[in-house]
N, C-alpha and C positions, 0 to 999 in steps of 0.2 A: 667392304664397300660402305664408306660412309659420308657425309655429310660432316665440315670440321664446324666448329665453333670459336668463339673468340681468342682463345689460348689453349695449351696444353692437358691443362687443369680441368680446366670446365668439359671440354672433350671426353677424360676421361671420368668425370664425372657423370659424363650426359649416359654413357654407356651402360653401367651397371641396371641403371632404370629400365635400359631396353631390355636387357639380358634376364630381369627379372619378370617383364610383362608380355613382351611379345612375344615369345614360345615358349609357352606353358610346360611343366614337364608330362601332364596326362595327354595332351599333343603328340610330344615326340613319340612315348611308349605307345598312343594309339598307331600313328602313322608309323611305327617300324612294326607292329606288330604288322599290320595287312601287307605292307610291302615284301617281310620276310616269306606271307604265303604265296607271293606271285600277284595280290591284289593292287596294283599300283594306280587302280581309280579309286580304291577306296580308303588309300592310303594317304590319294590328295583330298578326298573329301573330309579325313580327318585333320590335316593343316588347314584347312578354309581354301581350298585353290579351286577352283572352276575350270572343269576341259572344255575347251569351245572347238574342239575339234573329233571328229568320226574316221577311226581308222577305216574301214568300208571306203569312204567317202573317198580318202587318200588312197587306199589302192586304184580304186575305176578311176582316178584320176591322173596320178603319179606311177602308177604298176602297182605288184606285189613286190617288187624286190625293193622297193624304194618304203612301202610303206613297213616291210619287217625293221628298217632300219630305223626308221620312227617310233615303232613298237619296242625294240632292244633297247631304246635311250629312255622311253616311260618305264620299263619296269626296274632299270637300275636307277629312275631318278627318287631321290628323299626328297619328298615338297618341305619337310621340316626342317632340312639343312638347308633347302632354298631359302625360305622363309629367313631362318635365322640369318643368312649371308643378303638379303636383298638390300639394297640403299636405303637411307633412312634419313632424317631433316631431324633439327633441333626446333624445339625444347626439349619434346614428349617423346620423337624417336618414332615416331608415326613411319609408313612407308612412303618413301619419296613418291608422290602423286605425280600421274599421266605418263609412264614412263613405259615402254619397248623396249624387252631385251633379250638378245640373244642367246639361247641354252645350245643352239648345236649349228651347223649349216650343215646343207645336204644339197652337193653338188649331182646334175645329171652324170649318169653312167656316158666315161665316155668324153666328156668335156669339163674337167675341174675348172676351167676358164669360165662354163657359162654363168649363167645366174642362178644361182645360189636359192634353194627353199629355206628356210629359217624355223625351228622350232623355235616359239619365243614366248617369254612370260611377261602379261601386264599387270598393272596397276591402275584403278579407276583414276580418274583426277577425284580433286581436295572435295570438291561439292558434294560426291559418290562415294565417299571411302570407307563409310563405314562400314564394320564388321571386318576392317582390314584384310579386305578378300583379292586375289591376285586371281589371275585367269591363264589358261595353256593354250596357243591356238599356234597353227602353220601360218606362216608369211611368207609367197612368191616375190623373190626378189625382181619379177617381171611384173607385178602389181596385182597379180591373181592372188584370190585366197581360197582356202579348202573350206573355210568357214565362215560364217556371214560378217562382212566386216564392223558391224557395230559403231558408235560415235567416239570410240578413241579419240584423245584429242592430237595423238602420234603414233601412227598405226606401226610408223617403219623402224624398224631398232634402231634405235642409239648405241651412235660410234663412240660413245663414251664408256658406256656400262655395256659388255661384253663378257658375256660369260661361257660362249663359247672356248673363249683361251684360257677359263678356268672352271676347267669341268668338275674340277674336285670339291667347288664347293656347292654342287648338288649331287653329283654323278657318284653314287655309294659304292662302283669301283673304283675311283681315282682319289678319297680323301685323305687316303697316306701321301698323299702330295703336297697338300697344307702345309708340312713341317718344311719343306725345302719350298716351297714356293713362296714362302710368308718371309723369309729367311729364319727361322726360329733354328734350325740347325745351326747356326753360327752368330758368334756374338759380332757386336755393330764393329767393320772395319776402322782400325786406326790410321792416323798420317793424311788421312784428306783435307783438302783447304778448308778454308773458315767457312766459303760460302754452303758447303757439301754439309759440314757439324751442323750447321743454322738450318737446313735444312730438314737434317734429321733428329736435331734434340729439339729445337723451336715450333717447328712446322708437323713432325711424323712422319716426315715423306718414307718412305723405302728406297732411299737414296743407294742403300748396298744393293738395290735388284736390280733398279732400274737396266743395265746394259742388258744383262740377261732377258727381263723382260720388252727390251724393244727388241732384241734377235726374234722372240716367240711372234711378235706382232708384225714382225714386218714378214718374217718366213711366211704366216699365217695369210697375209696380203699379198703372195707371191711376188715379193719383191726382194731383192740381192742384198741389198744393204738403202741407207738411206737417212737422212732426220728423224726424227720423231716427237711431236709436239706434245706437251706436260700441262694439263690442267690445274692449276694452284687456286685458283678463284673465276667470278665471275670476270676478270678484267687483267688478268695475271696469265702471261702462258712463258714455258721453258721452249728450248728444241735441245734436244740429245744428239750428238753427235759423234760417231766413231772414228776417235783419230789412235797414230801409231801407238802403242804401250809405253815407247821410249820416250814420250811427250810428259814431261816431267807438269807434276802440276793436275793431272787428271785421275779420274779414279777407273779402275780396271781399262781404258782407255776411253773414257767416254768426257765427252767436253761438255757442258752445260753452258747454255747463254741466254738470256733475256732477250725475248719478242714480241712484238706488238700482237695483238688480238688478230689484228688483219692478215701480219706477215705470218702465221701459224698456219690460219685456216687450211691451205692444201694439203698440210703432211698430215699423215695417218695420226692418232692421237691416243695415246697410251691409257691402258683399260682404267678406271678408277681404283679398280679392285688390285692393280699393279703399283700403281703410284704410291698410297700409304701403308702405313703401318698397319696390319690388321687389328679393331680394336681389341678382340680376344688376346693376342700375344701381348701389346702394350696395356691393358690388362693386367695381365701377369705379372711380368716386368717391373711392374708400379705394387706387384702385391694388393693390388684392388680388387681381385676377385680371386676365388679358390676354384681350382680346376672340377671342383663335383659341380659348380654353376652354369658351367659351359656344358653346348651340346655334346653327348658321348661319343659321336664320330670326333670333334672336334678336339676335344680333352685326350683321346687317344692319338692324335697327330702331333698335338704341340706338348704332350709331357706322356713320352710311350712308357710303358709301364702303369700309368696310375690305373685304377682298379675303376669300372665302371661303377657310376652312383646308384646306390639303391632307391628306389623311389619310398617316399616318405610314408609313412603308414599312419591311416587316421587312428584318431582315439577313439576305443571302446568306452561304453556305459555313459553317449550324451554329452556336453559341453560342462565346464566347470561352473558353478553358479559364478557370480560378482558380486560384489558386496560396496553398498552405500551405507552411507553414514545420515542416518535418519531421525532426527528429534533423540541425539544424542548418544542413540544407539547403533550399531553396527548393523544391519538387515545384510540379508542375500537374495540376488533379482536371478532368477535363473529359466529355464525352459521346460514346459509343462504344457503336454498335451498337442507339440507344436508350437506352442507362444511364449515367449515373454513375460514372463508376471513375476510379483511380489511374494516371496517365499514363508514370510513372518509377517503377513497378516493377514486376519479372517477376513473370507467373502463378505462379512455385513459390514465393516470399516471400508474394504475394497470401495463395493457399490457407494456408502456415504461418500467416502475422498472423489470419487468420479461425477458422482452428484455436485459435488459444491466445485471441483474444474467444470464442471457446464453452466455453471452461475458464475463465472469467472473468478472464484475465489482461489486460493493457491495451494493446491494439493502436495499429498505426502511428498518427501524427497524422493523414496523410491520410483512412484507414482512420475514424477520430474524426469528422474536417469531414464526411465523407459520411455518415456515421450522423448526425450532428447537423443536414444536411441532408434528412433523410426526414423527423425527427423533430421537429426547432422551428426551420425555417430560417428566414433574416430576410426573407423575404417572408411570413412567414406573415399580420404585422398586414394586409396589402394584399388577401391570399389571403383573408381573415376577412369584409373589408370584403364583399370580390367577392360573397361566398356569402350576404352579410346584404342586398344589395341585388340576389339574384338573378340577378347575371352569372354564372352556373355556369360557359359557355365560356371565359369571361375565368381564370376561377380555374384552370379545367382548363391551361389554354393554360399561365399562370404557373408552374402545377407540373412541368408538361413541359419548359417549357423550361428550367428548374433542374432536376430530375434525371429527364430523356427521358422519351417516349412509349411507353417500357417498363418504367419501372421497378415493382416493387412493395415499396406503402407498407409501412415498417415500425411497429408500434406507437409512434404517440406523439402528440403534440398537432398535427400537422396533418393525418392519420388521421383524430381523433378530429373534427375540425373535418368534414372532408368526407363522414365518415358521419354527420354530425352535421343535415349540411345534406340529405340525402340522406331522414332518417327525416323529416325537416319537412316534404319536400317530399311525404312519401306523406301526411303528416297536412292537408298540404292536397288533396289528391287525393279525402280522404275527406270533406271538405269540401266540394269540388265536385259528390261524388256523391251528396250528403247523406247517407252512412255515422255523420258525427261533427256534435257539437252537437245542433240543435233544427231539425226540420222538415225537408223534401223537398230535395235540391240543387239549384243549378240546371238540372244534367242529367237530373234524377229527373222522369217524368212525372207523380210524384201530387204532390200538395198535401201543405200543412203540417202534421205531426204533432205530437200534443199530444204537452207534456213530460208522461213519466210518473215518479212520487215517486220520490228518491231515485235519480235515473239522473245522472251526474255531465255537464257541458254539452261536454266531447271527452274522446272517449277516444283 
């Protein structure tokens, strides 16, 4: 489920950058560890996921037998496979803000026809996001909830992003399904018209699934057969259509045609996650990324056989010194004591060089690399990424191990980066509490508050 960009290229260029930031690998190994013991809350609090729901709460409410079935789908879910599979927006790959989505439904006993409960996971809007934290709560598809409705700015899942019809890419029994639902089982069909190739070498679509996946969507919608509307853009809609096999010209039997925005809207509307190309496979494909980058459920669905990745092992005996070139000698800046400092040269030249930078004079080179180090060092762009996709420890660890677990930051742009991410995270904090925006938080036990005139929507 992605978000495309301007062409092919860029698309899969934008990916790698997510694949690198937003799911850490001490993430995934934390979150399968607790999941392996049966701890699947703590398994989501190792991905960043927030439960806004109390199974107690679900039982006196829904029964027991309704709420073990809510229970059996938490403790087979990976929040780290969610995570990794959730929507995502260009540039950065951020996760698509304000967004409702469907992980399971859960029909009354008894009436598959009635309304539908929804396990579903959100995403704060853009204002709130930081710490890239997502949240688990029930949705009554009769407009009750089991847990306090909070100011979502879209409480009700979206017909677009469905992941009920793809349980595999959270549900840690069904991810051997990836390989055949992605089509990676089968190379791209030959013989289809021009406009089908354009779609799938220009565009990404998953033009070879499509038929198969409007059968799951519409079966899913208790319906016989039907259209099916294809989302390509903000302004762009397809309809799929089952005509005879003997219909020369079609691919597996399915017709494609251009429709306006308007004439779409009634037909059900094919999951996102069905429409393209997954970018992991095309990925691959492209040889852009090595299967040890990908998540391990993942990498074992789309190339079986390959050998899980071992996780990286830090180095022993400290960080390697660095070495500047200093009044035409070579020096080495390295970590001591916790900090930073100048390796080849005495305390009493130290203290002078520091003295005469406080007199604004121009201190040693070394003296230089190390301020230039607090201040805009070249990990900063990585440091950036960390804090935009809510690996705080990742970023912490980065900076420590460039200048120690004691240093203090001096004014400058990576400073200003990490108090930066800091004040985010309290604006989302105020967010959860319903402090900011519109209505009650999720933690708040009252309900939704009117907007009153003139109150601006976060403060």
């Amino acid at each position: 489920m992605h978000s495309w960009t301007v062409n092919e290229d860029s698309r899969l260029s934008f990916w790698p950058h997510v694949r690198e930031f937003a799911v850490p690998p001490s993430m995934i190994e934390s979150a399968t560890t607790r999941r392996a013991a049966g701890d699947w809350a703590g398994a989501c609090a190792a991905a960043r996921v927030d439960v806004d729901l109390n199974l107690r709460s679900v039982a006196r409410t829904h029964g027991q037998e309704f709420a073990s079935r809510v229970r059996t789908d938490l403790r087979h879910l990976a929040p780290d496979l969610l995570r990794w599979h959730m929507p995502r927006i260009a540039p950065d790959g951020l996760l698509r803000p304000g967004l409702t989505i469907s992980l399971a439904r859960y029909h009354p006993a008894g009436h598959p026809g009635g309304n539908a409960a929804h396990l579903v996971v959100r995403t704060p809007p853009a204002w709130a996001d930081a710490g890239q934290r997502i949240s688990l709560a029930l949705w009554d598809g009769a407009g009750s909830r089991t847990a306090p409705p909070g100011p979502h700015p879209h409480p009700r899942p979206d017909r677009r992003f469905r992941l009920d019809l793809h349980r595999h890419l959270w549900d840690a029994r069904r991810t051997d399904e990836l390989r055949v639902r992605s089509g990676a089982d089968q190379p791209p069909a030959d013989g289809h018209s021009a406009a089908h190739q354009d779609l799938r070498q220009e565009r990404g679509c998953a033009v070879d699934r499509w038929a198969a996946e409007a059968e799951i969507l519409l079966r899913a919608d208790g319906r016989a057969g039907g259209a099916v509307a294809v989302r390509l853009g903000a302004r762009q809609r397809l309809v799929l259509e089952r005509v005879p096999e003997a219909d020369a010209g079609t691919a597996s039997g399915l017709r494609i045609t251009t429709a306006p925005v308007r004439g779409a809207a009634g037909l059900p509307v094919l999951p996102d996650a069905a429409t393209w190309v997954p970018p992991d496979l095309a990925l691959l494909r492209a040889g852009l990324i090595e299967a040890d980058r990908l998540h391990p459920l993942v990498a074992s669905a789309l190339v079986p056989g390959h050998p899980p990745a071992t996780p990286p092992r830090t180095a022993d005996g400290g960080a390697t010194p660095r070495f500047v070139e200093c009044r035409g000698t070579r020096h080495r800046i390295g970590l001591v004591n916790g900090t930073l400092v100048p390796l080849d040269h005495d305390p009493a030249e130290i203290r002078r060089e520091e003295l005469l930078a406080a007199l604004t004079g121009t201190p040693l080179p070394c003296l230089q690399a190390i301020d230039e180090a607090h201040r805009r060092p070249e990990c900063l762009v990585d440091v950036r990424a960390r804090l935009d996709h809510g690996d705080t420890a990742g970023a912490l660890a980065a900076v420590e191990e460039l200048l120690g677990p004691e240093a203090l930051l001096r004014s400058g742009a990576l400073r200003d980066a990490l108090e930066t991410a800091a004040l985010r995270r309290i604006t989302h904090g105020l967010f959860r509490a319903g402090l900011a925006g519109h209505g009650a938080g999720p933690a708040s036990p009252a309900g939704p508050r009117r907007r009153q005139p003139g109150r601006a929507t976060a403060r």
